[in-house]
C-alpha positions in Angstrom: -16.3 65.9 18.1 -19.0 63.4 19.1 -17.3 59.7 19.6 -19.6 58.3 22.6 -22.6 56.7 23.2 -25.7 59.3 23.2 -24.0 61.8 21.0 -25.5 62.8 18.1 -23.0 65.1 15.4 -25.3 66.5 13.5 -29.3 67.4 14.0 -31.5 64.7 14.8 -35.2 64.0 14.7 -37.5 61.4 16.0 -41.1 61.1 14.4 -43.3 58.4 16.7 -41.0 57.2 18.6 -40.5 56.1 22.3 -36.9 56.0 23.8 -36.9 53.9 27.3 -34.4 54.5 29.3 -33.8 51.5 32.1 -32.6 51.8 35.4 -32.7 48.0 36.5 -28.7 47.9 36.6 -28.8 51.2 38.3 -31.7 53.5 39.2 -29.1 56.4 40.1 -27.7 56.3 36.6 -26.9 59.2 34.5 -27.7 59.7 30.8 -26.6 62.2 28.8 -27.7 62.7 25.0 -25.1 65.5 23.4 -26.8 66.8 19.6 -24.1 68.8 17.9 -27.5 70.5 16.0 -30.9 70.7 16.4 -33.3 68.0 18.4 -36.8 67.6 16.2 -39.4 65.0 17.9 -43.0 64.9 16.8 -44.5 62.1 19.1 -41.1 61.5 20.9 -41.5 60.0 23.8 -38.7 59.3 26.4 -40.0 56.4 29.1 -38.0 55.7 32.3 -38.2 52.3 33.5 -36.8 49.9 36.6 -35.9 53.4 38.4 -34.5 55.4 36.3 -34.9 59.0 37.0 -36.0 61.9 35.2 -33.8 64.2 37.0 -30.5 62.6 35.5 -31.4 62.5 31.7 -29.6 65.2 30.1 -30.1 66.4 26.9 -27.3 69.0 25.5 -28.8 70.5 21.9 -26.2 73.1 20.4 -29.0 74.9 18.8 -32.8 74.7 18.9 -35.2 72.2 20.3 -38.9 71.7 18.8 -40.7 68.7 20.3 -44.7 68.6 19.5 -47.2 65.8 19.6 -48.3 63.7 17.1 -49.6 60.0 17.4 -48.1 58.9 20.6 -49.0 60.5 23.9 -45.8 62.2 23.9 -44.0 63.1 27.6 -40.6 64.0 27.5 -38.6 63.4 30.7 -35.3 64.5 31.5 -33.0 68.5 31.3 -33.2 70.2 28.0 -30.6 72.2 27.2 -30.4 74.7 24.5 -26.9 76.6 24.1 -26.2 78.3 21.0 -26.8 82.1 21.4 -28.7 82.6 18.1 -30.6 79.9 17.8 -30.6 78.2 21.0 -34.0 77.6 21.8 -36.5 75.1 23.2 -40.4 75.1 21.7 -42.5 72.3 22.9 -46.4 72.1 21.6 -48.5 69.8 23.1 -47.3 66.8 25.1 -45.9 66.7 29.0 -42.7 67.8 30.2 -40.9 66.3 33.1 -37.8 68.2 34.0 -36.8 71.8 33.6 -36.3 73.2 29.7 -32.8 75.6 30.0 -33.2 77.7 26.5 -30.3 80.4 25.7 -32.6 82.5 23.7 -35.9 81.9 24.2 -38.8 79.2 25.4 -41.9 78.3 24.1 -44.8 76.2 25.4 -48.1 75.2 24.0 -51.1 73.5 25.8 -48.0 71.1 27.5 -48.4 70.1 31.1 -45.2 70.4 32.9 -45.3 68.0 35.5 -42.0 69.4 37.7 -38.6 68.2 38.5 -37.2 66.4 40.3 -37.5 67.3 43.6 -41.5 67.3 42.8 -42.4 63.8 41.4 -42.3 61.4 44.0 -39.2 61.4 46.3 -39.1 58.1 46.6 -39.1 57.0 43.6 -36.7 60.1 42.4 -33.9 59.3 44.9 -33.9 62.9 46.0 -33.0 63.1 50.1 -36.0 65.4 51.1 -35.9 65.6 55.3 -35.2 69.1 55.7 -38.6 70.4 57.4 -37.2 73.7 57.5 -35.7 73.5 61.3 -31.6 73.2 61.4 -30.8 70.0 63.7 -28.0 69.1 65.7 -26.5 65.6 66.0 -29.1 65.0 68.8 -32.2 66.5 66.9 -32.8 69.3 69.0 -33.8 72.7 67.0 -31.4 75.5 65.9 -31.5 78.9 65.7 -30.1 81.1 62.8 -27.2 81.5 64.7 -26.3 78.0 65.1 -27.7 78.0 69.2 -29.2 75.2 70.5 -33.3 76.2 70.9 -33.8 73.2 73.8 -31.1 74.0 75.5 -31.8 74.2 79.6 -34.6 71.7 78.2 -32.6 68.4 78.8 -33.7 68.3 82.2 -37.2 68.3 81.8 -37.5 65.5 79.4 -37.5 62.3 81.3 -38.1 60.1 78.6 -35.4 61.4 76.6 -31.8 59.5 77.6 -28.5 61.3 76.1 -26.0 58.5 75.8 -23.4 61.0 74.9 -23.8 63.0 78.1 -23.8 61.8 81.4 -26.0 63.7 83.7 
């Protein structure tokens, strides 16, 4: 039973139409839009503003999703999610995607730029903690091996600049 905000009971569409979705009381906020049916949007557009990210608008369909463009420049931003096993899918025409499309049957795209997730728009304006350079660091930032060794280690000596205020030498 939908009986909260961003929950739709039965299918919905949206013809020309841009949905903003404002972060300015909090950029880390989560939206999630639940459609007990299909989604239908020819020209939808979904706009984040004031921080909001991409990476936390959810949209739950219960059956299909068809989103194509029409007079707007359309770019859809947020997780698409298509669950119903016969019908559950996601077909986008046209139009950008931002944010990964999750069908249970099947999905379709069209000429439609897909610009990424998360983790590939810009980091700082996603909020997504990217300082893994692919090295494993202890507390002191010296390299790791795979088995959790310390790679500097018989190094400390011979770096004079370096002072360890947890070790006294």
């Amino acid at each position: 039973m939908c009986q909260r905000l961003g929950c739709f009971p039965a299918a919905v569409t949206f013809t020309d139409t841009t949905l903003t979705l404002d972060g300015s009381t909090n950029p880390n906020g989560i939206w999630i839009f639940k459609v007990e049916a299909a989604l239908t949007g020819s020209g939808f557009k979904v706009a984040m503003a004031n921080g909001g990210q991409a990476c936390n608008v959810f949209w739950a369909v219960d059956a299909a999703a068809a989103l194509s463009t029409s007079t707007l420049p359309p770019l859809f931003q947020g997780n698409i999610l298509a669950g119903d096993p016969i019908n559950g899918s996601i077909t986008i025409t046209g139009g950008a995607l931002i944010g990964p499309a999750l069908a249970n049957v099947a999905l379709t795209m069209t000429n439609t730029n897909v610009k990424g997730v998360c983790a590939l728009v810009d980091q700082v304006k996603a909020g997504c903690k990217n300082d893994d350079d692919g090295r494993d660091k202890d507390h002191h930032g010296h390299r790791k091996d795979k088995d959790d060794h310390d790679k500097d280690k018989g190094d400390h000596d011979k770096d004079k600049d370096h002072k360890d205020e947890d070790h006294k030498d």
